[in-house]
VOBA-1610 file (N, C-alpha, C; in pm, whole numbers, padded with zeros to 5 digits, always signed):
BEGIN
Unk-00307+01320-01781Unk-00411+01229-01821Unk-00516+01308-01898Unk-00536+01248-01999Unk-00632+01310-02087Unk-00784+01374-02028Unk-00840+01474-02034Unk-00951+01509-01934Unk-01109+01427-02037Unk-01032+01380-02179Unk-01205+01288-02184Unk-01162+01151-02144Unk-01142+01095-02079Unk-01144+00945-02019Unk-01256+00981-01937Unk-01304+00836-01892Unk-01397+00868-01764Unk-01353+00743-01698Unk-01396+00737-01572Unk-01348+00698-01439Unk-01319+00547-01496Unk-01424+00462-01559Unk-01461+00333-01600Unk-01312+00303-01698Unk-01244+00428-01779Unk-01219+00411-01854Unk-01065+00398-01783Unk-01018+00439-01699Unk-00894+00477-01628Unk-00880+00306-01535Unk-01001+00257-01476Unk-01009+00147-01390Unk-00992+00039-01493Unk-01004+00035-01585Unk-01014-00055-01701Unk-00857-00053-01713Unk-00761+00048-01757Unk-00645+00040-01812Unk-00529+00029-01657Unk-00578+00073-01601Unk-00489+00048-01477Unk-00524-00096-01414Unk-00650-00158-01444Unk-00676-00298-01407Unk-00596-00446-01537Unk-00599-00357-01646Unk-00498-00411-01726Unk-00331-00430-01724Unk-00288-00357-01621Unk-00172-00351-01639Unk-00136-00350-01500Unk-00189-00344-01387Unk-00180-00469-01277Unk-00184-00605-01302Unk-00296-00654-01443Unk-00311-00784-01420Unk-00213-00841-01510Unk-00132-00780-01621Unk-00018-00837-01690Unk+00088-00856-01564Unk+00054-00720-01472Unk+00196-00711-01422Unk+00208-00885-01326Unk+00065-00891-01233Unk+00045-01012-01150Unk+00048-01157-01244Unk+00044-01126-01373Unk+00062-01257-01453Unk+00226-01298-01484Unk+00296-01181-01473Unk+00451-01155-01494Unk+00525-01260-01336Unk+00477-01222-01230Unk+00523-01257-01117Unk+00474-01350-01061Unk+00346-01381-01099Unk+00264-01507-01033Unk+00332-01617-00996Unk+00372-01682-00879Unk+00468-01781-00898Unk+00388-01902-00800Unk+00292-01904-00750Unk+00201-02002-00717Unk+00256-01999-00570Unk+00270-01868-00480Unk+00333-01848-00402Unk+00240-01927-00248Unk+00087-01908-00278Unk-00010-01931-00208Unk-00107-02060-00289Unk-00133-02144-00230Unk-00270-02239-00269Unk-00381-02192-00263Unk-00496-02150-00353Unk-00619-02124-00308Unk-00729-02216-00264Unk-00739-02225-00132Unk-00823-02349-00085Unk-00968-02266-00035Unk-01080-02360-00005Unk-01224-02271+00010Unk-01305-02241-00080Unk-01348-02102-00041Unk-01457-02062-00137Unk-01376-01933-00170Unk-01453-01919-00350Unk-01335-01836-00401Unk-01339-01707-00357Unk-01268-01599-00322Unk-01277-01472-00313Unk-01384-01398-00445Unk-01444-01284-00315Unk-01534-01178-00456Unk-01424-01086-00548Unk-01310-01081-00490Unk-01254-01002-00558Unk-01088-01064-00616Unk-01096-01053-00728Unk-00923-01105-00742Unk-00830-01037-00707Unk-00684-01047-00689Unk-00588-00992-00662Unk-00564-00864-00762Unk-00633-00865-00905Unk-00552-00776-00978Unk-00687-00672-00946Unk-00827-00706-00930Unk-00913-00605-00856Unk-00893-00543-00727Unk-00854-00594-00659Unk-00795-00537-00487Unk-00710-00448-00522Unk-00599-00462-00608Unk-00454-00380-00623Unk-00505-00242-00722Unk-00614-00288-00808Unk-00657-00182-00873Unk-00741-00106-00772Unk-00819-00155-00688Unk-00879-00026-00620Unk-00795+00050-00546Unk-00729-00050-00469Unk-00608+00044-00391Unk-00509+00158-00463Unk-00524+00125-00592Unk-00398+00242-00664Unk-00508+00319-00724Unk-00646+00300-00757Unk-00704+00409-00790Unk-00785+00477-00711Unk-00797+00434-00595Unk-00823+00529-00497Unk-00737+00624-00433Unk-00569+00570-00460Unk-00512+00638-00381Unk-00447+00740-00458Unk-00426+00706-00613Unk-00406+00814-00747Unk-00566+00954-00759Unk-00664+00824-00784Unk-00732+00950-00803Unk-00837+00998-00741Unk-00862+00931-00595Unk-00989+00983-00541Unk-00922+01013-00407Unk-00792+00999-00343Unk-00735+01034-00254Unk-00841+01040-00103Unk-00868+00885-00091Unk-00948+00858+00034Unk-00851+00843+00148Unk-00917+00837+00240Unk-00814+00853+00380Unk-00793+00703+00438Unk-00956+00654+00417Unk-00919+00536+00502Unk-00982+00402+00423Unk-00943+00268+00470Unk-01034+00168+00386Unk-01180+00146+00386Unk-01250+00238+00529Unk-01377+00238+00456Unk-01438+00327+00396Unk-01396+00409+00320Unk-01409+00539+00266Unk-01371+00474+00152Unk-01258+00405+00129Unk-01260+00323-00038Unk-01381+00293-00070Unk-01453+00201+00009Unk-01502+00054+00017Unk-01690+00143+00012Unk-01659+00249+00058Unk-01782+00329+00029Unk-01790+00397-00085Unk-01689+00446-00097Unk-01665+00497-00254Unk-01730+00413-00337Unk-01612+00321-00358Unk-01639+00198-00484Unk-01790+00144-00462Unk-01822+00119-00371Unk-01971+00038-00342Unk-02073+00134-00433Unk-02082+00289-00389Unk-02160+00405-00464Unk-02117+00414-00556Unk-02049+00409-00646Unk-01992+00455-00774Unk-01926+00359-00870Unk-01936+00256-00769Unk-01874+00159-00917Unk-01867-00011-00852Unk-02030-00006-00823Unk-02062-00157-00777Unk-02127-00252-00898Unk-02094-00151-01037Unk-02113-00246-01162Unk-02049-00280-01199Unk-01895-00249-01151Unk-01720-00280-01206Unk-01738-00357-01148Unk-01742-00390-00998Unk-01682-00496-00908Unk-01784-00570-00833Unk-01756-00661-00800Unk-01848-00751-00703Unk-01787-00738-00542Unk-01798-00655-00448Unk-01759-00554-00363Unk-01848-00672-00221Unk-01742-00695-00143Unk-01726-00760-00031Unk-01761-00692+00111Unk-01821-00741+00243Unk-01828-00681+00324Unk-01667-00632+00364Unk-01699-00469+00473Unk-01612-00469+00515Unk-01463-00558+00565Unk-01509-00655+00622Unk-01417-00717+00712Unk-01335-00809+00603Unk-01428-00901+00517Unk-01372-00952+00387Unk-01276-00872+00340Unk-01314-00754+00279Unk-01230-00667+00209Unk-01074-00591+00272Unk-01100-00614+00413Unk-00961-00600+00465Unk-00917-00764+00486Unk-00968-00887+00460Unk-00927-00992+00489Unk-00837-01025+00310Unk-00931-00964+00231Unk-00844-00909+00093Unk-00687-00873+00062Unk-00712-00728+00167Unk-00607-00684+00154Unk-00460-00719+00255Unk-00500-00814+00323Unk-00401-00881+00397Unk-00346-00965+00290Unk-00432-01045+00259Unk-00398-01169+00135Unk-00284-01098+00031Unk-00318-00996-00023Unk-00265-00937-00149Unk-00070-00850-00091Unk-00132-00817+00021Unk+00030-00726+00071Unk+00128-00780+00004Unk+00200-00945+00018Unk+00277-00974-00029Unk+00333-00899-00199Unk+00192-00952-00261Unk+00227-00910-00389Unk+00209-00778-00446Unk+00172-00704-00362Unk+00172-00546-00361Unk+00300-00506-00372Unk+00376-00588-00286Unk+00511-00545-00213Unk+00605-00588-00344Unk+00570-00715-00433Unk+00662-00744-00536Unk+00613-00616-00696Unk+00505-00577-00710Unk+00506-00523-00796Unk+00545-00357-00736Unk+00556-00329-00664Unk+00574-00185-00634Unk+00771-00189-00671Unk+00811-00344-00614Unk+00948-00341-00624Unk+00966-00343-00832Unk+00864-00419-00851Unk+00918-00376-00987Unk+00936-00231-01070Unk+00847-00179-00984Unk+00808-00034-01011Unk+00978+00054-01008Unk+01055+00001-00945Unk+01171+00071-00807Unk+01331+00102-00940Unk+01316+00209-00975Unk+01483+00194-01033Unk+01579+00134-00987Unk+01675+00070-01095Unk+01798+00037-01034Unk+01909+00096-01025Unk+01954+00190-00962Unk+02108+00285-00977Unk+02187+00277-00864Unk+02285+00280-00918Unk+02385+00259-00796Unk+02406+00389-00679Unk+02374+00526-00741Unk+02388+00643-00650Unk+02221+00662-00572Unk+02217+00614-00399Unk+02042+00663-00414Unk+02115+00783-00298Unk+01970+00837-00260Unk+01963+00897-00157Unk+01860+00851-00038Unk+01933+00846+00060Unk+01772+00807+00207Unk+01737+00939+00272Unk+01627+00855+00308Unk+01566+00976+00341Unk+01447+00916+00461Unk+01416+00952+00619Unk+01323+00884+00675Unk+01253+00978+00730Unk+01120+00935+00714Unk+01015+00994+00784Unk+00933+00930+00899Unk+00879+01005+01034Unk+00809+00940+01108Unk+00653+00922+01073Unk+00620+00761+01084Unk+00499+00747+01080Unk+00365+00731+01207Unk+00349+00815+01274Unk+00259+00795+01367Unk+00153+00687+01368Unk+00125+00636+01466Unk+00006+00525+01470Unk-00087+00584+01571Unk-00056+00645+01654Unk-00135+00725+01774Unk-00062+00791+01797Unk-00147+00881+01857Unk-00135+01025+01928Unk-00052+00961+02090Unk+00075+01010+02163Unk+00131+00980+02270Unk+00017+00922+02325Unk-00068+01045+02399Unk-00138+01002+02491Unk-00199+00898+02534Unk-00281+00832+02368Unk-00356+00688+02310Unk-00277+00570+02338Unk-00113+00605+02379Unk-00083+00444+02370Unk-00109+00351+02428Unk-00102+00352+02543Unk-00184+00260+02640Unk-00269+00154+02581Unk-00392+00224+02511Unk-00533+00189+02462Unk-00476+00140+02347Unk-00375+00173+02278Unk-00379+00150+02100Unk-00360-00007+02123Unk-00418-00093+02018Unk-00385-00229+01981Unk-00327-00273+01875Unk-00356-00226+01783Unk-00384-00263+01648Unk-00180-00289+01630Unk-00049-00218+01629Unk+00045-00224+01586Unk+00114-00242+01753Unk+00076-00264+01876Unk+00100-00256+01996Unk+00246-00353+02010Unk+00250-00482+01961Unk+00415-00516+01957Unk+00480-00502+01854Unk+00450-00411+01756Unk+00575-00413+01667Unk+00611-00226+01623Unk+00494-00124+01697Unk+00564+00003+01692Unk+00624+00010+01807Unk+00704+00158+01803Unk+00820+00192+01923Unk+00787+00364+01908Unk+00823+00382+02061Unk+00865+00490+02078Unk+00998+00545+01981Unk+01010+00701+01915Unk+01121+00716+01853Unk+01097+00858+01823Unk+01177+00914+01833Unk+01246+01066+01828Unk+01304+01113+01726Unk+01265+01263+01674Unk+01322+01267+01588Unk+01318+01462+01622Unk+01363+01501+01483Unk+01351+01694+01520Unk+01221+01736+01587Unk+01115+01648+01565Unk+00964+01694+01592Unk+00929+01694+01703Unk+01012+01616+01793Unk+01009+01552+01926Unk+00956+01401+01919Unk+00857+01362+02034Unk+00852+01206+02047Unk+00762+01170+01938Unk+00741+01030+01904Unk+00637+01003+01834Unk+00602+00862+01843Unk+00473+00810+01826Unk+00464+00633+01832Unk+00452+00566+01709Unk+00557+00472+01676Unk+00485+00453+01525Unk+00587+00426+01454Unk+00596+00416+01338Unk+00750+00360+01285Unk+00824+00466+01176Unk+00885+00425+01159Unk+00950+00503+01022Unk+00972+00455+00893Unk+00915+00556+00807Unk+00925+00506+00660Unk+01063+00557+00590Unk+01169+00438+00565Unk+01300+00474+00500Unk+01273+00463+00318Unk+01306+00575+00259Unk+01273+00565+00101Unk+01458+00591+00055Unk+01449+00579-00040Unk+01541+00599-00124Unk+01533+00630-00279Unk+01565+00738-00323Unk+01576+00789-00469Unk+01690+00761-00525Unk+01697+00779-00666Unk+01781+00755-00731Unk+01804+00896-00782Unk+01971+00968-00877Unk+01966+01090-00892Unk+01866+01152-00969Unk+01777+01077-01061Unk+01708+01150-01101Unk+01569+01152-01033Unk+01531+01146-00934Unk+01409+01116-00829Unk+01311+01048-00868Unk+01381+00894-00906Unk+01295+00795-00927Unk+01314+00731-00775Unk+01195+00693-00751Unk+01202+00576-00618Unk+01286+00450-00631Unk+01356+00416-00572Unk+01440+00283-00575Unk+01422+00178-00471Unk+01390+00192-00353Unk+01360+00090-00213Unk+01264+00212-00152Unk+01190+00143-00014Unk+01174+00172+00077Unk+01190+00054+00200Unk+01169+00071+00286Unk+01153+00012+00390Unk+01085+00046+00558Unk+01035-00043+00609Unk+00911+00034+00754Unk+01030-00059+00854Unk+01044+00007+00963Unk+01097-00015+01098Unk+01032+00038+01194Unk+01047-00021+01303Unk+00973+00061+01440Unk+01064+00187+01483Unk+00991+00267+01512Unk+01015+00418+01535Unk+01170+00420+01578Unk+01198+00349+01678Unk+01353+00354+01725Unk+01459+00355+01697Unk+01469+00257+01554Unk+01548+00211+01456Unk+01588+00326+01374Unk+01753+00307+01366Unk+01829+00421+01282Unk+01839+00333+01175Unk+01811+00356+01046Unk+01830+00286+00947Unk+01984+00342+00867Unk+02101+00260+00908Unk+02242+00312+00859Unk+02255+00307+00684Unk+02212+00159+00679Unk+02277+00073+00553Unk+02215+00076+00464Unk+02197+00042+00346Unk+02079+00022+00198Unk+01946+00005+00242Unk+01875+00083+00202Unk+01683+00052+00251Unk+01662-00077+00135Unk+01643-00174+00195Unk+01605-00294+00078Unk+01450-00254+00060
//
């Protein structure tokens, strides 16, 4: 990436080409009823990919602090709780443009990694993923939390992934 762009200038072109991409797929999947959201779908998807390309935050309120300090003249920036009520809304179509993103080849490779949600000890207390992670084992020993199945293609383009609870051997094609 060219080092004279500036930040405005990168959120601009990556907000352009989320929003062709969400105009490509839009299929009127959801009704919008209420009062309208502060933020549109092709703004949510842009913060999420440019926070996670170029400011490499850890968590959503560390985005949401970011963007608020540094670029609350781009966006019209929602309380916390809104802004994860955002990003619930949008998953679906996160999930269809990332698939567009995905090569198609017939040779992939899998590959799974464990995703922790808590530390052993925490489970008890944890809520947040409490019926749908699992206990599951791997070289590392135990872990809580699920597994992320990816798949490449030979030239190490991404082709699928897929999330299961920790337990799950994933045999067959990662859709």
């Amino acid at each position: 990436m060219p080092s004279f762009l500036t930040s405005n200038d990168i959120i601009t072109a990556l907000y352009t080409i989320i929003d062709d991409s969400i105009k490509e797929i839009n299929t009127g999947q959801y009704t919008k009823v209420g009062r309208p959201p502060l933020l549109s779908d092709s703004e949510v998807i842009t913060i999420l990919i440019y926070s996670t390309l170029i400011l490499r935050q850890k968590n959503l309120k560390d985005i949401l602090k970011f963007m608020k300090l540094y670029h609350k003249q781009d966006f019209q920036l929602p309380k916390y709780t809104a802004f994860v009520n955002h990003l619930h809304r949008i998953t679906p179509l996160m999930g269809m443009i990332m698939s567009m993103t995905f090569s198609h080849s017939s040779i992939n490779f899998t590959d799974s990694t464990m995703l922790e949600v808590c530390k052993l000890k925490r489970v008890d207390s944890h809520k947040v993923a409490k019926n749908i992670a699992k206990f599951g084992k791997n070289h590392q020993g135990w872990h809580y939390g699920f597994k992320l199945h990816s798949a490449i293609d030979s030239d190490g383009f991404l082709s699928s992934i897929c999330f299961s609870p920790a337990k799950y051997l994933r045999r067959s094609n990662v859709a």
